[in-house]
Residue, then its C-alpha position, 0 to 999 in steps of 0.5 A: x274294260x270288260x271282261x272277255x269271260x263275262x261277254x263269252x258267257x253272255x252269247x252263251x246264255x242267249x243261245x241258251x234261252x234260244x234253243x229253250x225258247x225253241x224247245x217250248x215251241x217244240x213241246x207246244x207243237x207235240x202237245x197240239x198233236x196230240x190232241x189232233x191224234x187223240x180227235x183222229x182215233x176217236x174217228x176212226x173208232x167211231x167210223x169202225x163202229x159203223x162199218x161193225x153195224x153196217x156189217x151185223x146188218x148186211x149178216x142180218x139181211x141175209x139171214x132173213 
């Protein structure tokens, strides 16, 4: 006969590695946004550059 203990440890380390296995999913989803994050500043910086140039140039027209 198998032992009640053996088998209450045995669901417990399932959902243990459950639970890791979602933890690692979760980990892999934050990292992938944090690249899409880091891709979405780099566009924002580079579209706020334009909008500087855009706005140096329109300073200069008027000037001129």
């Amino acid at each position: 006969m198998e032992n009640p203990l053996v088998k209450s440890f045995e669901f417990v380390s399932e959902d243990i590695n459950k639970i890791l296995k979602k933890i690692q999913l979760l980990d892999d989803e934050v990292k992938i946004l944090k690249s899409h994050n880091q891709v979405i500043t780099r566009e924002i910086l580079v579209l706020n550059n334009k909008l500087m140039d855009l706005r140096i140039n329109e300073q200069r027209r008027r000037f001129n």
